[in-house]
C-alpha positions, 0 to 999 in steps of 0.5 A: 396737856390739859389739867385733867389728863396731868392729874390723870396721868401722874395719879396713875405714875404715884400708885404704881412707883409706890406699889412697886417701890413697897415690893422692891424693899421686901415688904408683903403687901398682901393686904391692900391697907397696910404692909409689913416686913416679910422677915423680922430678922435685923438683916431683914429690916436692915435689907428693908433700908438698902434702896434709901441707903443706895439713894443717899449715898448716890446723892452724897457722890460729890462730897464723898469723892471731895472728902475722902481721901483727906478724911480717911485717915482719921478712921482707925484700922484694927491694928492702930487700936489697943484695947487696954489704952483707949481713952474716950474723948469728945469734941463738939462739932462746929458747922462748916468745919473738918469735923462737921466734914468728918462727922458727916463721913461717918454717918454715911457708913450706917447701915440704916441712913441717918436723920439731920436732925431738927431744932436745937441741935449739937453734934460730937465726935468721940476720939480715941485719945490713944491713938487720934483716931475717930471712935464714934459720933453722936448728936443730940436734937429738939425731941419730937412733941408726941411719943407715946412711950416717953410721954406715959413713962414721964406721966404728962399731960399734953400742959406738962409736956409743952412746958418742959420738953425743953428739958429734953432732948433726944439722940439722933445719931448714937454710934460707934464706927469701925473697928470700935463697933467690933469691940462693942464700942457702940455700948462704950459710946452710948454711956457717954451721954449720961456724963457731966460734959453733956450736960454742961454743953448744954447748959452753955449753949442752951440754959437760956431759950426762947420759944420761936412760936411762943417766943416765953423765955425759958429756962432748961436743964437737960434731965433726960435723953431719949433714943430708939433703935433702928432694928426692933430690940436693941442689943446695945441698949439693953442692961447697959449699966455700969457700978450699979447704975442704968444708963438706959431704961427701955420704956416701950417701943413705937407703933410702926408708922414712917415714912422712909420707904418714900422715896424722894423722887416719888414725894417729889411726884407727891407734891406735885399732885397735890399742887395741881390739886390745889392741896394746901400740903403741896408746899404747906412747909414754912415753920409753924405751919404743921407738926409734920409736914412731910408725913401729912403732905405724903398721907394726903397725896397717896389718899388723893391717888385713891390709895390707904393711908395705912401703907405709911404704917410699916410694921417696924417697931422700934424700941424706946429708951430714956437715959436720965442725967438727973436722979430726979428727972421724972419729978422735974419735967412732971413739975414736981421739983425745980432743982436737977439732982445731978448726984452721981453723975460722972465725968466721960473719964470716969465713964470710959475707964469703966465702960472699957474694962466691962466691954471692949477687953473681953470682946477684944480677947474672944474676938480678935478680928478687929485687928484684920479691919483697914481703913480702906474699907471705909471706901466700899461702906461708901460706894452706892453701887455696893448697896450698903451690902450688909456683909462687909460691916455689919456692926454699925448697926451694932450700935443714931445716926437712927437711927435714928434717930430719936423717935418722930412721933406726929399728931393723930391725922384721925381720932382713932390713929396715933401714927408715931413715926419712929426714928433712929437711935440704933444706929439713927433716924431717917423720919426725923430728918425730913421733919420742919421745926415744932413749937416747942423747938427753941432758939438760943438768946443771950445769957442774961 
């Protein structure tokens, strides 16, 4: 077949696969440059996320089936928990260990995929130390260059902004797993960010960074965390305060720009039309090569096939969120003061003893329910053909992975678009996993 019919015929493939990939998630696409949820629901947006989710768990089939049953019972059934006992404790995750196994399992039963994550990276498991049972997961990530709602908060410039994101990072993965969720774990869980353990797991692994593009030495504090919810508004987030002090401030919510209705067969078939286009984006991934690769390559192939860059625009608004560990933490990444003033700040015992005497115990007295939950019920949260059906656990989305995933914001492709691609803190990101490196990402080097 000669180039022109390839180009012809694989143009044609890519304008349908999409148009009826948008139909098949529930999005109204009556207006041909943008598409947009039908229902504004959180199971409507949930529903949204069921063929990526029924995808992901498809392509995890293999470590699924390998893992299960050596992992099951480190998840809780509702009656191996006491609410009055339970006792947070975190566990830093290593690669290509039982726990990263672990940490991987669980992820795989939110509602809504959740990102890999990009950059610096630490990833921890919350164990309930009453009873050795997993509580919940998060990770922290290199926050993305551009978001519009955390840079405004913050008050910097483009100059402040490259110069101490380093300084932050963002929640990727944030979550409570099952039963917790049920007794707002999620909240429980989601406090634990703002501890002295945090910060001082990332002063050992990253006081002292280098630039991979700059390659400047420099010296970070980690003074904010932000996160994003999944599903709109969040439940979790909001007026999570503990004695007085706010763990999360909400600072905005981003434009609704993505790419997670993009399958991967239908990228697949993207960059294959822009290689035979001779489009730089067709492979156009190597690092420093872009802020977003992925988003960049899909706007290009779908523009390419004669079709509006806009259905990149999905209309789910997710909000924003910043948890400051340090009192003066606006000061710091705006240049106005030099020290971290971490007063205040307290240990996840510390934490924990108030976060459960607020939430867990009145939630466990008016919903008892908890207690009905077994374990094995994790299998039908992992089984593809169920299609993450949202009726057998609705409370991972209670809560990262989210979503998300931290927010993923890109670079305006054109003057007059700030596409920002949202990402997942309730319960993860989906963008972000599919991101390259950025310039501000940053390596360890040794302390000095």
């Amino acid at each position: 077949m000669g180039r022109k019919k390839k180009l012809a015929k694989l143009r044609g493939k890519i304008r349908r696969s999409l148009r009826r990939h948008i139909r098949d998630l529930g999005f109204d696409h009556s207006k041909a440059s943008q598409i947009e949820p039908r229902k504004d629901s959180k199971d409507a947006l949930r529903s949204l996320h069921r063929l990526q989710r029924s995808q992901r768990l498809q392509d995890e089939r293999s470590f699924i089936k390998s893992n299960l049953a050596k992992l099951l019972p480190s998840f809780a059934s509702g009656q191996d928990v006491e609410p009055g006992a339970i006792s947070p404790r975190l566990e830093l995750v290593k690669s290509d260990t039982v726990e990263s196994d672990l940490f991987r399992l669980a992820s795989l039963t939110w509602s809504v995929p959740v990102s890999h994550g990009y950059g610096r990276r630490m990833r921890f498991l919350v164990w309930d130390q009453s009873n050795h049972k997993l509580m919940g997961i998060f990770a922290l990530g290199d926050p993305v260059f551009n978001l519009t709602a955390r840079d405004q908060y913050v008050g910097w410039n483009v100059a402040d902004r490259r110069e101490r994101l380093v300084d932050v990072m963002d929640a990727y993965v944030l979550g409570a797993v099952p039963p917790y969720n049920m007794l707002l774990g999620g909240k429980v869980v989601s406090c634990l960010l703002r501890s002295r353990e945090i910060r001082d797991h990332f002063t050992r692994r990253y006081r002292h960074t280098q630039g991979i593009i700059s390659g400047e030495e420099k010296a970070a504090s980690l003074v904010m965390i932000t996160t994003s919810s999944a599903l709109g508004k969040s439940a979790v987030y909001d007026r999570l305060k503990l004695n007085g002090t706010l763990y999360f401030e909400p600072v905005g919510f981003t434009q609704g720009w993505g790419h997670f209705h993009i399958p991967d067969r239908l990228f697949d078939d993207i960059r294959q039309y822009l290689a035979l286009n001779n489009h730089p984006y067709a492979s156009n991934h190597d690092f420093g090569k872009g802020p977003n690769w992925r988003l960049r390559a899909v706007r290009a192939g779908i523009e390419l096939a004669g079709l509006d860059g806009g259905l990149l625009r999905h209309g789910i608004k997710r909000e924003v969120y910043v948890c400051n560990l340090a009192t003066n933490a606006r000061d710091i990444l705006n240049g106005n003061s030099r020290r971290p003033n971490y007063a205040g700040l307290q240990s996840v015992k510390e934490i924990s003893e108030m976060a459960v005497a607020r939430w867990v115990l009145g939630r466990a007295r008016t919903r008892p329910e908890y207690t009905e939950w077994s374990r094995e019920r994790v299998r039908e949260l992992l089984d593809y053909r169920k299609n993450g059906d949202a009726s057998l656990l609705r409370a991972p989305s209670q809560y990262s992975m989210l979503p998300a995933p931290s927010p993923e914001i890109r670079p305006p492709l054109a003057p007059t678009v700030n596409l920002e691609l949202p990402g997942y803190g309730e319960p993860n990101r989906v963008e972000t996993a599919d991101t390259v490196r950025r310039e501000h990402h940053l390596r360890p080097t040794a302390h000095r």
